[in-house]
N, C-alpha and C positions, 0 to 999 in steps of 0.2 A: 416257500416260494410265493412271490406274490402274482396275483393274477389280476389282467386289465380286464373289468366285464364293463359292458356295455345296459344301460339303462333307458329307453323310453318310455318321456313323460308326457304325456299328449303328442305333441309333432317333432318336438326336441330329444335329440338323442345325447346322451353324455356316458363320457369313456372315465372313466376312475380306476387309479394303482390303488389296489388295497396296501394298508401298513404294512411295512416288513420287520416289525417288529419281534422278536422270539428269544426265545430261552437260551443262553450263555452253556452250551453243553461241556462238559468235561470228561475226564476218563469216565471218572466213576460218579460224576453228581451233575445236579443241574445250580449253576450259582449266577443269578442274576439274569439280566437283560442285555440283548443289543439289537443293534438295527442300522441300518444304511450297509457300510463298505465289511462292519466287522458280521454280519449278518449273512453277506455275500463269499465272502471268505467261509465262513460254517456253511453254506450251503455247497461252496466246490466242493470242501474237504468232502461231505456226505456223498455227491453226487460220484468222487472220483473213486471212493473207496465200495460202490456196488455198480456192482456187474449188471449191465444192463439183461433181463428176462430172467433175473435169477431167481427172485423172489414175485411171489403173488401178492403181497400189499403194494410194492408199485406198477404205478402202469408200462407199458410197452416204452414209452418219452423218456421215463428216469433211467439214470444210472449210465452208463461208460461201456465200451468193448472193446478190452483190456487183452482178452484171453486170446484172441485172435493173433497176436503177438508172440508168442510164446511158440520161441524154435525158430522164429525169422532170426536173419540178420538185421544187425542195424543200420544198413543203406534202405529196407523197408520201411523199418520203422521211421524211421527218418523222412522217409516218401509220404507218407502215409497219416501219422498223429496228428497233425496241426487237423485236417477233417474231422478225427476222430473227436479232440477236445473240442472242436466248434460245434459238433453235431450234440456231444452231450449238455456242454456246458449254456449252449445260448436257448435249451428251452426254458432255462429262466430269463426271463423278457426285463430283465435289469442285467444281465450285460450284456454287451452288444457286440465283443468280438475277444478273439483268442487268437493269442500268435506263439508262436514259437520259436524262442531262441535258438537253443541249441538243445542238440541230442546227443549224450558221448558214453560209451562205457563208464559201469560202475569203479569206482577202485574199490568200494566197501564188501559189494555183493558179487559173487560169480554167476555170471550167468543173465546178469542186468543193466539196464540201462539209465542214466536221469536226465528228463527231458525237461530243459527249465521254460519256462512262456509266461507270456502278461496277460493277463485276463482284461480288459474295458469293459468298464462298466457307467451305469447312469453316476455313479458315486466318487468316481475318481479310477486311475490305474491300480493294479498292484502286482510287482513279480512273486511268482512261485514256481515252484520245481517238486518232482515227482516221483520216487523209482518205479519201472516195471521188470517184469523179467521177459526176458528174450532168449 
C-alpha cells in the first residue's frame, strides 16, 4: 500500500506517493515485479481475502467485513456491500471508488453469493467479482 506522507523543508511543505512497486505473489512463490494497476489488483485480492480484526499484524484499517454476511439474505447483502467494499478497499489512497454491479446467487456454491463491481483507481478501472457466503 502506498502511503502519501507529507515533508517540511523550511516554510515549504511537500505531499509525495511513495512507489508502489512489490513483489509478483503467486500460490506458492514469489516471481517477479509489478506496479501501477497490476499492483492494485494484488493489493484488493489481499485486502478482500482477510477479515478485518482477525489478525494482530494488521491494523484495525486492513482487511474486509465479510463475516457479518453469513445467514443474511441477499436483499441485504445487496443493501449493504457496495459500503462494505468502499470502506475496505479505499484505505488504499490509489483508488478512489468501488461500485457495484450486481449481486446474485451462486449457481456453483450453496449457500453463496457473487458480487461483481469496478474498483477506480488513480491507474485506470478494472472489473472484478467476488464469492461470499450468505
Amino acid at each position: 500500500m502506498s502511503l502519501i506522507s507529507d515533508e517540511t523543508i523550511g516554510r515549504e511543505s511537500y505531499t509525495y506517493r511513495q512507489p508502489d512497486l512489490t513483489y509478483r505473489l503467486g500460490n506458492t512463490t514469489v516471481a517477479g515485479k509489478i506496479d501501477k494497476l497490476e499492483s492494485i489488483k494484488q493489493a484488493v485480492y489481499h485486502i478482500l481475502s482477510t477479515e478485518r480484526y482477525s489478525s494482530p499484524i494488521y491494523d484495525d484499517d486492513y482487511g474486509v467485513e465479510l463475516e457479518r454476511y453469513i445467514g443474511k439474505d441477499i436483499g441485504y447483502i445487496q443493501a449493504d456491500i457496495e459500503n462494505t467494499l468502499k470502506e475496505a478497499l479505499t484505505q488504499d489512497d490509489r483508488i478512489t471508488n468501488v461500485v457495484v454491479n450486481d449481486v446474485e446467487k451462486s449457481n456453483k456454491q450453496k449457500n453463496a453469493c457473487v458480487i461483481k463491481f469496478t474498483v477506480y483507481t488513480i491507474y485506470g478501472n478494472y472489473n472484478e467479482n467476488m464469492s461470499i457466503l450468505n
